[in-house]
PyMOL Python script that loads the backbone (N, CA, C, O; Angstrom):
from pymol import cmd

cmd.read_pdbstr("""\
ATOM      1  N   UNK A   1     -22.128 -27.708  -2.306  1.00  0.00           N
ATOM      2  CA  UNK A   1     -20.708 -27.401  -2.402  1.00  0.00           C
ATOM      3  C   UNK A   1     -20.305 -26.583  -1.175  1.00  0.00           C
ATOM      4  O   UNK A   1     -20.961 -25.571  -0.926  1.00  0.00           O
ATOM      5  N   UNK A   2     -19.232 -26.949  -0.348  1.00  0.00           N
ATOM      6  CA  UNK A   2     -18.633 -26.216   0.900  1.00  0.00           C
ATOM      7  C   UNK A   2     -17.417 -24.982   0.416  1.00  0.00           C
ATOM      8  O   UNK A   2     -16.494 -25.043  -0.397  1.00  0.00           O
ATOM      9  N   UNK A   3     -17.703 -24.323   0.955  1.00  0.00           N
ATOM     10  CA  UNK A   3     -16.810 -22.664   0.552  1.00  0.00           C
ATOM     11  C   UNK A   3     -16.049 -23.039   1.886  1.00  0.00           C
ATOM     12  O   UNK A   3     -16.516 -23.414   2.962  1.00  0.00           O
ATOM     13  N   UNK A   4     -14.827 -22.842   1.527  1.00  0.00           N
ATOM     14  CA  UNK A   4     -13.646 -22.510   2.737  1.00  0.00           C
ATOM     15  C   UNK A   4     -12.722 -21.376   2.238  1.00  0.00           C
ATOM     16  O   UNK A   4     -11.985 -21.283   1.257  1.00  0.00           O
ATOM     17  N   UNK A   5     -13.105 -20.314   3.551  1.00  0.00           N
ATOM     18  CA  UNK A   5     -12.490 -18.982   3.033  1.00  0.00           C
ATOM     19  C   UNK A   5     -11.190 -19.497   3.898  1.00  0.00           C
ATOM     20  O   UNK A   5     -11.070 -20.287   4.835  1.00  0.00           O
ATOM     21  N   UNK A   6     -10.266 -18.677   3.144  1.00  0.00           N
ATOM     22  CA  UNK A   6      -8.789 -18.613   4.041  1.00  0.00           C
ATOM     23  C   UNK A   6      -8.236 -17.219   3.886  1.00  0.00           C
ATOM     24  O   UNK A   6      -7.683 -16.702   2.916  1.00  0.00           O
ATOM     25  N   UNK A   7      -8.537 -16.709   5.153  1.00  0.00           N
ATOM     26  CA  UNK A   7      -7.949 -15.078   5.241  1.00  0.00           C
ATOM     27  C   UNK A   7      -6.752 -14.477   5.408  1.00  0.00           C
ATOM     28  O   UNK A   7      -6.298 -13.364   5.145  1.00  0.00           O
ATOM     29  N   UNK A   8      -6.223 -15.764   6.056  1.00  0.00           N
ATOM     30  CA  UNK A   8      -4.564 -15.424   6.157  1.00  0.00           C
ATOM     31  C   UNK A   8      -4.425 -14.909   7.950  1.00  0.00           C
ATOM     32  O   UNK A   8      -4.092 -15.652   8.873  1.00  0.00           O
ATOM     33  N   UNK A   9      -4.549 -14.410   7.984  1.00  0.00           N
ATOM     34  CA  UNK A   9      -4.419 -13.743   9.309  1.00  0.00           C
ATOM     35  C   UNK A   9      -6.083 -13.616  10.157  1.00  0.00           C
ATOM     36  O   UNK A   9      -7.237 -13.738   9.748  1.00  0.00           O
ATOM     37  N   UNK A  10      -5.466 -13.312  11.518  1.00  0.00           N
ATOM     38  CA  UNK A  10      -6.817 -13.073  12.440  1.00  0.00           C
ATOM     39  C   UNK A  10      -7.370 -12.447  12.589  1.00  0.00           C
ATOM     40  O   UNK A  10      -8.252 -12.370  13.444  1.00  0.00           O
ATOM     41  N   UNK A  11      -6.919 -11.414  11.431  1.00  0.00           N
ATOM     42  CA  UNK A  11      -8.197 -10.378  11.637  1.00  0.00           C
ATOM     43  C   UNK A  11      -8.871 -10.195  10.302  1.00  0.00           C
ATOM     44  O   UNK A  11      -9.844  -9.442  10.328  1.00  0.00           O
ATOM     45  N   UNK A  12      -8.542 -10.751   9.093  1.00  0.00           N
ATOM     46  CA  UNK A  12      -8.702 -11.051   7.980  1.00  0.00           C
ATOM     47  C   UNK A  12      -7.305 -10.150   6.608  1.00  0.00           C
ATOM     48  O   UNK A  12      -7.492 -10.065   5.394  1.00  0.00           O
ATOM     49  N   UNK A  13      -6.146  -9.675   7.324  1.00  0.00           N
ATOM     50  CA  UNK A  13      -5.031  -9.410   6.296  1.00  0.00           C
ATOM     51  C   UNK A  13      -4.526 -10.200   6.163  1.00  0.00           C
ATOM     52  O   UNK A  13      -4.983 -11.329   6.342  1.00  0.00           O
ATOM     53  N   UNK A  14      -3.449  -9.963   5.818  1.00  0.00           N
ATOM     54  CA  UNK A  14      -2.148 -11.054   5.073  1.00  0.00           C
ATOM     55  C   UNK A  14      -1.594 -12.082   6.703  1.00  0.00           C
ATOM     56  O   UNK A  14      -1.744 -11.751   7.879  1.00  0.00           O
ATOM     57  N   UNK A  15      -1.264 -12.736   6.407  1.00  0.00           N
ATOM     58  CA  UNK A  15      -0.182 -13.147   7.708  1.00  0.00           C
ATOM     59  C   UNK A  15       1.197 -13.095   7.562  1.00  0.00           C
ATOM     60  O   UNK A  15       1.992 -13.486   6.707  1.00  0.00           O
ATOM     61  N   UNK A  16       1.261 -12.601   8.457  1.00  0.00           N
ATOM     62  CA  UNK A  16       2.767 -12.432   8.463  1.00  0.00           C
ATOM     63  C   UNK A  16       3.851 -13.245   9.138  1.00  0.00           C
ATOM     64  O   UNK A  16       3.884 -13.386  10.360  1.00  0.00           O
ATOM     65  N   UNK A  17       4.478 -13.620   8.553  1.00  0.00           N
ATOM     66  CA  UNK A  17       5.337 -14.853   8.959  1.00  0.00           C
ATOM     67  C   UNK A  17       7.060 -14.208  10.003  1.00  0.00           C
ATOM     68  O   UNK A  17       8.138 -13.849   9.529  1.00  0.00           O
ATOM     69  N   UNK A  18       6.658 -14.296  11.349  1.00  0.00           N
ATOM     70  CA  UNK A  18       7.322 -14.240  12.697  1.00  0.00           C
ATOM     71  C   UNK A  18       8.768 -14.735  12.414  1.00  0.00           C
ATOM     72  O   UNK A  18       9.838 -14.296  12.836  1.00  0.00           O
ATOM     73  N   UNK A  19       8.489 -15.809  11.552  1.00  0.00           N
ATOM     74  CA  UNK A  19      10.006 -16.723  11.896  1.00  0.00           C
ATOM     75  C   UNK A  19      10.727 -16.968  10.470  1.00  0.00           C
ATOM     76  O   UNK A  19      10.946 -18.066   9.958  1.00  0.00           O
ATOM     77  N   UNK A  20      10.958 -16.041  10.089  1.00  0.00           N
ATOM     78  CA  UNK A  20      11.405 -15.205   9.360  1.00  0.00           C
ATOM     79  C   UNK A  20      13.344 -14.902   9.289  1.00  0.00           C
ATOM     80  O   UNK A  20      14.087 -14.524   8.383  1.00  0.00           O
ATOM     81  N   UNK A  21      13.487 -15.151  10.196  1.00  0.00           N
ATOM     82  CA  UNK A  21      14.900 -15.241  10.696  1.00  0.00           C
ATOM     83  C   UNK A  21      15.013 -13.995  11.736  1.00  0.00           C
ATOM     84  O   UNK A  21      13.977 -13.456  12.125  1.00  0.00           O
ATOM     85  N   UNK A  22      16.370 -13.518  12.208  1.00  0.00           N
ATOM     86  CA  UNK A  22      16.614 -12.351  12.845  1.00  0.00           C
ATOM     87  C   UNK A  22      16.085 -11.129  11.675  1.00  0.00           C
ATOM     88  O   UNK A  22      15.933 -11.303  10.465  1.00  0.00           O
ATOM     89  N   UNK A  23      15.856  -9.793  12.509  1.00  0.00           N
ATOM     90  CA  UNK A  23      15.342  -9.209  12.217  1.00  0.00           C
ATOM     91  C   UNK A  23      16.512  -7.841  11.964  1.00  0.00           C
ATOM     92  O   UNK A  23      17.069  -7.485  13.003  1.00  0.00           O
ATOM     93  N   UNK A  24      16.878  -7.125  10.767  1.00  0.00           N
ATOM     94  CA  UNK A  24      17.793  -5.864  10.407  1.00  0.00           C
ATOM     95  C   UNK A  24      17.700  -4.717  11.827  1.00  0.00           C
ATOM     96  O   UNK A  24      16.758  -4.054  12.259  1.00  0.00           O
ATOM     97  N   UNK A  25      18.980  -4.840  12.231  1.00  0.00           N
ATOM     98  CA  UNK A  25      18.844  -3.793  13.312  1.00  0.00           C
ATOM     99  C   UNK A  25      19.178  -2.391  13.162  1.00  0.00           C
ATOM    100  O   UNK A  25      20.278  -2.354  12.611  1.00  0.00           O
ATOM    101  N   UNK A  26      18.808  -1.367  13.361  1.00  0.00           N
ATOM    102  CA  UNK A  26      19.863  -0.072  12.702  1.00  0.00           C
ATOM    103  C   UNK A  26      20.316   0.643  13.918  1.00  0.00           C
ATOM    104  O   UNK A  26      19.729   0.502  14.990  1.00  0.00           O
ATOM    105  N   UNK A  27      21.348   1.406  13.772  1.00  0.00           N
ATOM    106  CA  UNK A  27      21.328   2.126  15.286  1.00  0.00           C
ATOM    107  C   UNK A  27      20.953   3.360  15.230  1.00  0.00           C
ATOM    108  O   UNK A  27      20.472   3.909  14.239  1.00  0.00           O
ATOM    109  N   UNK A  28      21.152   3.840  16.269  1.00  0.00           N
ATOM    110  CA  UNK A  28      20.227   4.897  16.427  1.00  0.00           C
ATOM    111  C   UNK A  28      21.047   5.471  17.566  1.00  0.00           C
ATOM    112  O   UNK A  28      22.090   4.968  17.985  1.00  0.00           O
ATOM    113  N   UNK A  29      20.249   7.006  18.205  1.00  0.00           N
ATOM    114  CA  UNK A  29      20.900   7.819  19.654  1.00  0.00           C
ATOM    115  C   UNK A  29      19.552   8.026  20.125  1.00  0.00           C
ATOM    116  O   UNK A  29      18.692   8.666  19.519  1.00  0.00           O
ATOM    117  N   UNK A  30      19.399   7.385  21.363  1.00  0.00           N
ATOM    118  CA  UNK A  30      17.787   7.596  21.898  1.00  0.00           C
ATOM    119  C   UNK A  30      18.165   9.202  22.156  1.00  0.00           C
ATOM    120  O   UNK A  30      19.236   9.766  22.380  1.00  0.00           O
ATOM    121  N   UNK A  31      16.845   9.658  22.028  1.00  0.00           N
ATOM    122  CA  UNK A  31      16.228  11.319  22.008  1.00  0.00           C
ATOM    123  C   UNK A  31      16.058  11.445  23.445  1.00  0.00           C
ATOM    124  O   UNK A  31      15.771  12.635  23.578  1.00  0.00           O
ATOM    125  N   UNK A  32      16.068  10.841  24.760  1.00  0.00           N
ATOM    126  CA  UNK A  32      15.984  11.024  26.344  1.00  0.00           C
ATOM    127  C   UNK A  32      17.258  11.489  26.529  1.00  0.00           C
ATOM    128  O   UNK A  32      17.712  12.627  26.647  1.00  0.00           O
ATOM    129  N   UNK A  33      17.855  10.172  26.536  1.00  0.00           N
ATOM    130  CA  UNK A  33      18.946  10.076  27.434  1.00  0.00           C
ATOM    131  C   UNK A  33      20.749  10.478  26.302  1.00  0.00           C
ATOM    132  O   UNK A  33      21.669  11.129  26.796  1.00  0.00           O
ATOM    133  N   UNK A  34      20.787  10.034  25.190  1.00  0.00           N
ATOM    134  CA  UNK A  34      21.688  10.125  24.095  1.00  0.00           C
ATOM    135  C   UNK A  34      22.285   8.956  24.190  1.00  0.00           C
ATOM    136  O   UNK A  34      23.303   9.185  23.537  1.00  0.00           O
ATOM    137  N   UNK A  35      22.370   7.851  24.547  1.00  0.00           N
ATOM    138  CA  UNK A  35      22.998   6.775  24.477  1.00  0.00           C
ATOM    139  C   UNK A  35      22.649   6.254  23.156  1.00  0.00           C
ATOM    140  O   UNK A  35      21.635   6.615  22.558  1.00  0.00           O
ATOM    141  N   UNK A  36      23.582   5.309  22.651  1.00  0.00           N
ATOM    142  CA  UNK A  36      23.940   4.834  21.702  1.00  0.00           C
ATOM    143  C   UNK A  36      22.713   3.471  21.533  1.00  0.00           C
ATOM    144  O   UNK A  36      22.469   2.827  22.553  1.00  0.00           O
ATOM    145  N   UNK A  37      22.163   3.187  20.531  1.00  0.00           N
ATOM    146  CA  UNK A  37      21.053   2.114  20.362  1.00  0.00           C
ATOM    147  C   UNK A  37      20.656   1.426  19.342  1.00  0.00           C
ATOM    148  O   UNK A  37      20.393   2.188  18.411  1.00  0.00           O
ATOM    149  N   UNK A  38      20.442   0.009  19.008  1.00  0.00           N
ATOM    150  CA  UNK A  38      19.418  -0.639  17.980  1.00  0.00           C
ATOM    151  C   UNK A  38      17.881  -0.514  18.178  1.00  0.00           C
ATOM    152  O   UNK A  38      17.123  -0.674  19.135  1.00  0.00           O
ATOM    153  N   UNK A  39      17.721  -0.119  16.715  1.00  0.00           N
ATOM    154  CA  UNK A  39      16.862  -0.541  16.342  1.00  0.00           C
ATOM    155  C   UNK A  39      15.965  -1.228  15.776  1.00  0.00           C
ATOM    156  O   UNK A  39      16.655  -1.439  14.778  1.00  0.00           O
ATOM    157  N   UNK A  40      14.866  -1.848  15.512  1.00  0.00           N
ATOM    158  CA  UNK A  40      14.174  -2.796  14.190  1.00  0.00           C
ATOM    159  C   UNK A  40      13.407  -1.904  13.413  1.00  0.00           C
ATOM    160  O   UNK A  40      12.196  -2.013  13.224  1.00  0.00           O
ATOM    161  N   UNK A  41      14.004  -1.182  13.049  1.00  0.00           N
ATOM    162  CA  UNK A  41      13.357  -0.290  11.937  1.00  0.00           C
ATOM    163  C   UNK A  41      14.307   0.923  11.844  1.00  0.00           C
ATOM    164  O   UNK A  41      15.108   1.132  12.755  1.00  0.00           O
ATOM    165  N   UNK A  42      14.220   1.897  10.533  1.00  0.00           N
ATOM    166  CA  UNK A  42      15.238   2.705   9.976  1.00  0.00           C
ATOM    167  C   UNK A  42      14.630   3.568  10.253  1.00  0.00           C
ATOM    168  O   UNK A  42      13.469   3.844   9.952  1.00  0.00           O
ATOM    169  N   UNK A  43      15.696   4.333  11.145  1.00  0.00           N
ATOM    170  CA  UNK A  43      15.205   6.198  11.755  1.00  0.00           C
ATOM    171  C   UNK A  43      15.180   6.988  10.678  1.00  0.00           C
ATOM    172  O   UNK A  43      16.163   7.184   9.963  1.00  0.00           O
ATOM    173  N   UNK A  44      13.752   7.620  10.456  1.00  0.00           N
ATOM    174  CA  UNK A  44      13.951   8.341   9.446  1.00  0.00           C
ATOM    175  C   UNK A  44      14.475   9.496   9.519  1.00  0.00           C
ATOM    176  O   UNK A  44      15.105   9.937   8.558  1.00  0.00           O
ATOM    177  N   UNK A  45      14.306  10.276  10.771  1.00  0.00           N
ATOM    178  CA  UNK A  45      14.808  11.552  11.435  1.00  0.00           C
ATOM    179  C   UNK A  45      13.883  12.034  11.853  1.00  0.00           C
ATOM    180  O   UNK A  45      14.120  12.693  12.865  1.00  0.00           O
ATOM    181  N   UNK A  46      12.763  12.025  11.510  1.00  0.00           N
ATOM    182  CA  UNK A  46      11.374  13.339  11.842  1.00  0.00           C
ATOM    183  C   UNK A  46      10.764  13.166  13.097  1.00  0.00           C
ATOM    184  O   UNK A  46      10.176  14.070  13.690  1.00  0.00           O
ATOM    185  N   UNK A  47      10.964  11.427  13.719  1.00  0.00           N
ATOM    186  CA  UNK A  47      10.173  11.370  14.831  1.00  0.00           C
ATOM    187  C   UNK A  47      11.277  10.872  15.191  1.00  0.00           C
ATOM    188  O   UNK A  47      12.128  10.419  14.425  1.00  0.00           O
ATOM    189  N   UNK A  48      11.379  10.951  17.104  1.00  0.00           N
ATOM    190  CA  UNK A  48      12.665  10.737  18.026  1.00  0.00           C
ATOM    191  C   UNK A  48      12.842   9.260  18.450  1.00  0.00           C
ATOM    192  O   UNK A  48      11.893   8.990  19.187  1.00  0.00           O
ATOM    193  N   UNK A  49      13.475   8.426  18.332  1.00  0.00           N
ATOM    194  CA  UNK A  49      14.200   7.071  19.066  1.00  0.00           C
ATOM    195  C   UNK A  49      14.702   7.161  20.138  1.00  0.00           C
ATOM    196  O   UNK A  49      15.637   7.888  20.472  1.00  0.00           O
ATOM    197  N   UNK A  50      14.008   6.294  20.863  1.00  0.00           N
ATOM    198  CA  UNK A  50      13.934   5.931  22.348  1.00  0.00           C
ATOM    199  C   UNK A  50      15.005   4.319  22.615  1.00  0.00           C
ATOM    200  O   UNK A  50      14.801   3.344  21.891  1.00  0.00           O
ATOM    201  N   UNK A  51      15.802   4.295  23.430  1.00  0.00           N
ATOM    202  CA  UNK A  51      16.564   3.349  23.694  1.00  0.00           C
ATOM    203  C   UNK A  51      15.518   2.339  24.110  1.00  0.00           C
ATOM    204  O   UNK A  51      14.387   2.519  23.658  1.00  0.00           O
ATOM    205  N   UNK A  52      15.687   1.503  24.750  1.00  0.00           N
ATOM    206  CA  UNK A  52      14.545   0.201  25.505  1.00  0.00           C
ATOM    207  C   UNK A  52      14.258   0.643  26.871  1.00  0.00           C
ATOM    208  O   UNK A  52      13.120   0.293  27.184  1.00  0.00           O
ATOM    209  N   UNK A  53      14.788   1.202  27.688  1.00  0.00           N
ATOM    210  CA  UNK A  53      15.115   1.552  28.864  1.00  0.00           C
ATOM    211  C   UNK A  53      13.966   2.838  28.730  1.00  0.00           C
ATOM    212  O   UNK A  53      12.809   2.791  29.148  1.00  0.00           O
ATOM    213  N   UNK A  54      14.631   4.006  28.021  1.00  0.00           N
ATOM    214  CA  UNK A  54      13.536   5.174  28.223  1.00  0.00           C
ATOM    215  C   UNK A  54      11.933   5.079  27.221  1.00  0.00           C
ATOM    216  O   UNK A  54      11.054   5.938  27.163  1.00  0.00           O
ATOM    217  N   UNK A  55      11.978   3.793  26.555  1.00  0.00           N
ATOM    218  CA  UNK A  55      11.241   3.820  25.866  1.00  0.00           C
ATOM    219  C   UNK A  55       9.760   3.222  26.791  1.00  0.00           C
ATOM    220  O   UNK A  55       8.564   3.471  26.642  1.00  0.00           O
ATOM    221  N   UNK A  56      10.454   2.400  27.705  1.00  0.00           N
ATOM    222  CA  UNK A  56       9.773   1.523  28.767  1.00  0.00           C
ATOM    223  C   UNK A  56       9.041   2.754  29.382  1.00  0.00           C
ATOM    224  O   UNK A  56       7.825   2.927  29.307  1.00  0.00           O
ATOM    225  N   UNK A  57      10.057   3.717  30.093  1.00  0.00           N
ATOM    226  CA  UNK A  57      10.037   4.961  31.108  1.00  0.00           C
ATOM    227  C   UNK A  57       8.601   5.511  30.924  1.00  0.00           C
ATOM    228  O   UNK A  57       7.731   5.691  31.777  1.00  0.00           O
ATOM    229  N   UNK A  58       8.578   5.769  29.371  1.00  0.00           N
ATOM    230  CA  UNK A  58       7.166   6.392  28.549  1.00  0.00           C
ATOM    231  C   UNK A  58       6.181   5.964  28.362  1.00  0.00           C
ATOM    232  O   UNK A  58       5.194   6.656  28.112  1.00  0.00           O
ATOM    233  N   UNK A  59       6.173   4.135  28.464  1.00  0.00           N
ATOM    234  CA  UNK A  59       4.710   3.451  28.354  1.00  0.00           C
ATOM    235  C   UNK A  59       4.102   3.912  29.508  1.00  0.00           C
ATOM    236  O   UNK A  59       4.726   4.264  30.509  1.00  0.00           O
ATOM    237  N   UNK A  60       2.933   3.917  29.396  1.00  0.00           N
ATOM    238  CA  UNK A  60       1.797   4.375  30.079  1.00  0.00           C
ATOM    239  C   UNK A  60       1.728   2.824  31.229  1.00  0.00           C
ATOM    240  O   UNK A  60       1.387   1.700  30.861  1.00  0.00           O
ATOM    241  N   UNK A  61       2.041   3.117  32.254  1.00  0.00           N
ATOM    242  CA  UNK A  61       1.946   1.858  33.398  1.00  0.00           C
ATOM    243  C   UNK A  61       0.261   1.581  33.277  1.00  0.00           C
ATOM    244  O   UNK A  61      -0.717   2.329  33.313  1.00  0.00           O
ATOM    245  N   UNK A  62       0.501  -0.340  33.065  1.00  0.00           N
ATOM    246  CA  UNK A  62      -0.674  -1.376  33.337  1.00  0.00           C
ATOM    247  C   UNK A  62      -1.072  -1.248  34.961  1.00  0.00           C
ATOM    248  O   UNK A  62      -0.451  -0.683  35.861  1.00  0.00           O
ATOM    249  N   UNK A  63      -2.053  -1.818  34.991  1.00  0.00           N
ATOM    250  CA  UNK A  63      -2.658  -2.110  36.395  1.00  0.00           C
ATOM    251  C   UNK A  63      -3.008  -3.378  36.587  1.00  0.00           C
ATOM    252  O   UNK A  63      -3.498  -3.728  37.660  1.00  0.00           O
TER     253      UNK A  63
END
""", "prot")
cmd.dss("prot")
cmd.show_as("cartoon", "prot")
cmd.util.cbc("prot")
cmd.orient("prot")
């Protein structure tokens, strides 16, 4: 008898399905600069929101 596991995802969790439609935006005031911003996820308050621009500023540059 052949066993076929199915894990769902690539690392063995759930998979999560991408295409899904558009994604809930919320806005937000990035914590750099104060400009006005969306987000994909709901600011809770405790940790600071970064616009796209200063959020970039902060990644640690590739080589």
């Amino acid at each position: 008898m052949e066993r076929k596991f199915n894990r769902g995802g690539s690392r063995g969790g759930p998979r999560r399905d991408f295409d899904s439609g558009p994604r809930e935006m919320h806005k937000a005031t990035c914590a750099e600069c104060g400009k006005e911003c969306e987000v994909p996820f709901k600011p809770s308050g405790d940790r600071p929101v970064y616009c796209r621009e200063c959020y970039a500023n902060k990644r640690p540059r590739r080589f």
